[in-house]
N, C-alpha and C positions, 0 to 999 in steps of 0.2 A: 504494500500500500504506500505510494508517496504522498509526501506532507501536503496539506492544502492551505495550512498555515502555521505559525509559528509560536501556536499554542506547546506549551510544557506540563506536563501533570508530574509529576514527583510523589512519590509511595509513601513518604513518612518524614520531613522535614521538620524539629522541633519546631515549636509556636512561641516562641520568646518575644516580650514585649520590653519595653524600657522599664518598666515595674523589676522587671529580673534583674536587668542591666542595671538599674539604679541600687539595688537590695545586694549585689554580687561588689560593687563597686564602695558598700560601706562595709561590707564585711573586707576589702581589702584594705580599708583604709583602717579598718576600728583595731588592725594588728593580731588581729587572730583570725587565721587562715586553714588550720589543720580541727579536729576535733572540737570543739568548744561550745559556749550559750548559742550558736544559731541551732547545732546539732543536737542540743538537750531540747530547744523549744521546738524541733520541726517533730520530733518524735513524740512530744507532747501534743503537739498537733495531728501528728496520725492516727494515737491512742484516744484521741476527741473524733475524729471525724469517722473511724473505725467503730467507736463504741467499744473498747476495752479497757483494759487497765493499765496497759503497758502498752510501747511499742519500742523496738531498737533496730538502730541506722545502721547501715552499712555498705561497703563498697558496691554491690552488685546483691541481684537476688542468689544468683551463683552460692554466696557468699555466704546467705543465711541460710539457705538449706542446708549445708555443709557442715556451718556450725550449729545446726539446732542438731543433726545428725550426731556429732561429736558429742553435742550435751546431753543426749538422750542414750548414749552409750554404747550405739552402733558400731560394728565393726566386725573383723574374722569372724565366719561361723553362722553369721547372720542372714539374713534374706530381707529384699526389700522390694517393694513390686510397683513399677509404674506402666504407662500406658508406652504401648509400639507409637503412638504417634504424637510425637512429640519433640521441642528442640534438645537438643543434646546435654544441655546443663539441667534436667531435670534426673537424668540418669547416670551424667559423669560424676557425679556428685556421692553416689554409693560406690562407682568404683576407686575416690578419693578416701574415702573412711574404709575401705578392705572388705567392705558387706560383698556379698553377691546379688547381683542382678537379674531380676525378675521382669520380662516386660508379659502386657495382657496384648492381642489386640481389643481392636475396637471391636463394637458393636454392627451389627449389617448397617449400611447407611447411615453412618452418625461418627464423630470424630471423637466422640468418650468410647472410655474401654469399654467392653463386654460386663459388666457387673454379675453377672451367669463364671463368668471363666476368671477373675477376682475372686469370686467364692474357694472355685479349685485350685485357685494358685497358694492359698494359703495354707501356709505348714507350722508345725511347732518352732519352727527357724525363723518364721515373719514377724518383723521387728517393728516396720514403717512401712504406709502405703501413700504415694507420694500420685495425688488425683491431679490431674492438670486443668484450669477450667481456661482452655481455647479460645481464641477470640474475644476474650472477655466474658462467657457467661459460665456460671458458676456449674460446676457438674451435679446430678442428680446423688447430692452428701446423704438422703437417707439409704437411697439402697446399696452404700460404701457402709455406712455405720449396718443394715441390716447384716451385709459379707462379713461383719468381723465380728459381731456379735452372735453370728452361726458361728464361728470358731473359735469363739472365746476361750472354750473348757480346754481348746490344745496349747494355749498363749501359755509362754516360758518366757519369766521377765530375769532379768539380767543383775539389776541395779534396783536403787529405790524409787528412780525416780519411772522407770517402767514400771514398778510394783502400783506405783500412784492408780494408773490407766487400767492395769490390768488385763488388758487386752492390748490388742494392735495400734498402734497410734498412726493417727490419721495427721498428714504434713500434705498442704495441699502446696502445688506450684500456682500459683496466682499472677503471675509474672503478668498477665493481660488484663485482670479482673479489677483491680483497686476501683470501689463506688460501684459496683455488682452486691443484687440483691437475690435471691431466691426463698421463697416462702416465707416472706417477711423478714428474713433476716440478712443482714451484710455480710460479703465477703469479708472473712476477719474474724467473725462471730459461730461457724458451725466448726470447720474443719479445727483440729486442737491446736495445731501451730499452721500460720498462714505469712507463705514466703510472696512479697510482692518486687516489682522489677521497677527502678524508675531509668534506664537504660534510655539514650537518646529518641530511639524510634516510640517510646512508648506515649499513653496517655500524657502521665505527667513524669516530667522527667528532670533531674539532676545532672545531666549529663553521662554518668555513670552512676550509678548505684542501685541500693534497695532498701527493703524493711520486712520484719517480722513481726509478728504479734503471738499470740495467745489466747485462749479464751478463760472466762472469767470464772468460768463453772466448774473445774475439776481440782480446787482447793491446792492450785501449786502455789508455791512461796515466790509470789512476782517480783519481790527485792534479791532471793535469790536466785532465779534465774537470769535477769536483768545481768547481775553481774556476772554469771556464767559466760554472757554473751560478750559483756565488757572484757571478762580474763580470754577468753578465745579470740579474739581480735585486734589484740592488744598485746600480744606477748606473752599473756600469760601475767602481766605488770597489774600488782595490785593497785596501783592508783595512776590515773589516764594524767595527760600533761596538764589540765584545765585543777585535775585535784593538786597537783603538784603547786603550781602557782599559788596557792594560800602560803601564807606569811611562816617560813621555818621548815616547812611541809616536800621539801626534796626527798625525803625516806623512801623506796620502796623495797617491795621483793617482785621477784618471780616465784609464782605458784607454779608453773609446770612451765617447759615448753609449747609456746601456743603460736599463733598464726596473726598476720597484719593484712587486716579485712576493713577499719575504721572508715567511717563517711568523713567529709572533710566540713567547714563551716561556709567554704565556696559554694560546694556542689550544694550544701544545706540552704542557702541561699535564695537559690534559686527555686527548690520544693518549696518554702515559706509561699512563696510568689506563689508559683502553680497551682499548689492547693488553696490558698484562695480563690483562686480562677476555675479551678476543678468542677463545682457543679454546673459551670455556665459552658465549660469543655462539653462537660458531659452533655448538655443539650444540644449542643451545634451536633454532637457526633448521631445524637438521634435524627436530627433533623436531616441529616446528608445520607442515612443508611435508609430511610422513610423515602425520600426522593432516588436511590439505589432502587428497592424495592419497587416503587411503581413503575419506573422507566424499562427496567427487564422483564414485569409481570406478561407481558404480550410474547414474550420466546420461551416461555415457560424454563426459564434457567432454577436450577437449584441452589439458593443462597442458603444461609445459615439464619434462622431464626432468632433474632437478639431481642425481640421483646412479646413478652405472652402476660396472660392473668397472674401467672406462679413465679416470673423472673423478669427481672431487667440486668439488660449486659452492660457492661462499661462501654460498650460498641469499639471495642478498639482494632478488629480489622475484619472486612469484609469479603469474607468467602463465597465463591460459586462454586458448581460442579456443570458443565457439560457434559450434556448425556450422551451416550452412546461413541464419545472420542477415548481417544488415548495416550500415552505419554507423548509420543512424537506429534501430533496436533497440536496438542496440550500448549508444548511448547513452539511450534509454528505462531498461534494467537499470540503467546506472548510478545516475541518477536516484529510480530506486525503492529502489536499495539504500542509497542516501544518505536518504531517508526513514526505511528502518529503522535512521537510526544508523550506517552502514558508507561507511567511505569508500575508494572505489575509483579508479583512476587508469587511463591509455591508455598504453604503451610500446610505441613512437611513433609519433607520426605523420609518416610517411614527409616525407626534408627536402625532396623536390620539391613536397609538397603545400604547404611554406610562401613565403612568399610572398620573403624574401629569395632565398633558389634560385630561383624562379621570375624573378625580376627576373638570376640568371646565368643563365638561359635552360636549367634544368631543367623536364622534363615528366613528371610522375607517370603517363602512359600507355606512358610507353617503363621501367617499374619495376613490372610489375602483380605478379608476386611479391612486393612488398612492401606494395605495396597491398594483394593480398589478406589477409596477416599481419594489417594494422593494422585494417582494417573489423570484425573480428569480434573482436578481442582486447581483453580487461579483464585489469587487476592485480588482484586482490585486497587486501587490509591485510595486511602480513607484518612481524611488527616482534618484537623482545624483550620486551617489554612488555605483549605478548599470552597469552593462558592459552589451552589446548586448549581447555576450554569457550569463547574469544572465537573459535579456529577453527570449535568446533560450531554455534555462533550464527551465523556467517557464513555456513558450509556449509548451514545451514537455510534461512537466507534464501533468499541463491542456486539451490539447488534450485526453490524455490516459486517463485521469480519463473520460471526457466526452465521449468519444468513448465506454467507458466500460459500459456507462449508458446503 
């Protein structure tokens, strides 16, 4: 297809206003740069806008999973089960703590696991089930809590703070979800630890980073996990630089060998901003996935569902499926729509198709439900930065190229 103008769509451009730039620009000047009071208040503000009791910053979501994994006393011996389709840091993350690797696939027609073949994947070895909620909408948490509650009577806890749960502890990946709702309740609020992504492409973002929570209900000691989280990110250093600066207070130790994962007061900065901005985000994004929706309704394309009576999604990227295509198509559309200016993306490709899992001796023919998800699925550009007319332009395209097939 040659260009007819010189229209650009782009996939996922941050949304930074001068509010960040202004808010990034005093934190350079106010001389604290690394850890400090922007990072204590943004986390306080996630644990406000989350609905919990805590929340703690850090580099990436990569990062908290990793370390909630560590805290919760994962490792040799263990098992940990997430979904075939999914990005890579949901699953490199058990083979960083020495667990072994469990993926499910999906379900027929749907980009969550099989909650049927979750039931079966669970053994006296499963430690963590780590749900991913896609796109932004939160996965179906009762029939995950039904799976592990059938297998409760085989659950072999390790430590105390397993002993707490009793069962299998549910760690979702939420990397896309932050301001996702399901059956009334926030992401943040069902699953027991909730790892989110503030990573450049995403909703709201820091340029790098993430956060984690907890929820409120299962009587753990939030001062002491808080700092769990503090000593694993930090060295292992009983007191962070910001504690250090009080008057005398140089003293510390090292409690163990631990890891440097810390959010900075920079990147903090800029979350302050964003999550003020956040719910007015979160409107545009419906607004542009609503005008998505009607403009393909007439090709009968397969999108993803982001808002029903039972959920609302964070709308953070918009998925199709072309029916009856396949990978080499797949990717021909792409191609052409990158021609016209449009930039479209693949979420995902299944992780036995890649070649680290492959080398743990997964096989993308024992996962064809996710397989078939992935061969026919495009993202479209879905961003705040986008105007309905850049959805109609896109919806045009798209059309034409598909009509042409």
């Amino acid at each position: 297809m040659s260009r007819t103008d010189n229209k650009v769509i782009p996939f996922s451009p941050p949304d930074i206003t001068q509010e960040e730039i202004a808010e990034v620009i005093k934190a350079l000047e106010s001389g604290w740069i690394t850890t400090g009071p922007r990072t204590k208040e943004f986390e306080r503000k996630i644990a406000e806008y989350v609905g919990v009791n805590r929340a703690v910053c850090l580099n990436s979501a990569t990062a908290a999973m990793e370390m909630t994994l560590r805290i919760l006393g994962v490792g040799p011996g263990d098992e940990v089960i997430t979904t075939a389709y999914t990005y890579t840091a949901s699953a490199s993350v058990v083979s960083h703590v020495g667990a072994k690797l469990i993926l499910v696939d999906t379900a027929k027609d749907s980009y969550e696991m099989d909650y049927n073949k979750l039931r079966e994947a669970i053994t006296e070895k499963t430690k963590v089930i780590i749900p991913v909620d896609i796109a932004g909408r939160m996965c179906d948490y009762a029939a995950i809590y039904r799976a592990v509650e059938d297998k409760k009577e085989i659950y072999q806890a390790k430590n105390d703070i397993q002993k707490q749960f009793d069962r299998v502890i549910v760690m979702a990946d939420a990397a896309h979800a932050l301001g996702a709702e399901r059956s009334g309740k926030k992401c943040g609020q069902v699953a027991d630890f909730t790892c989110y992504s503030f990573h450049a492409v995403k909703n709201l973002t820091t340029a790098e980073g993430g956060a984690v929570v907890w929820r409120n209900d299962r009587g753990l000691d939030d001062d002491w996990i808080y700092q769990q989280y503090m000593l694993y990110s930090l060295h292992g250093q009983s007191k962070d630089a910001l504690a250090k600066t009080q008057k005398g207070a140089w003293e510390y130790d090292i409690i163990f060998p631990a890891y440097k994962c810390n959010m900075t007061d920079i990147t903090a900065a800029i979350g302050l901003v964003q999550l003020r901005r956040y719910d007015d985000l979160l409107k545009k994004r419906e607004e542009l996935i609503e005008r998505y929706n009607e403009g393909l309704l007439e090709i009968k394309i397969d999108s993803l569902l982001h808002y029903s009576d039972n959920y609302t999604s964070s709308g953070h990227l918009y998925f199709v499926r072309v029916p009856g295509i396949k990978e080499k198509q797949r990717n021909e559309i792409i191609v052409q729509m990158a021609e016209a200016g449009i930039s479209c993306n693949v979420h995902y490709k299944p992780l036995p198709m890649l070649t680290a899992y492959q080398r743990l001796g997964f096989d993308i023919d024992e996962y064809p439900n996710a397989f078939r998800q992935y061969e026919n699925e495009i993202t479209l550009p879905l961003n705040t930065l986008m105007t309905t007319s850049d959805v109609d332009y896109v919806t045009q395209k798209f059309k034409a190229i598909i009509n042409a097939l």
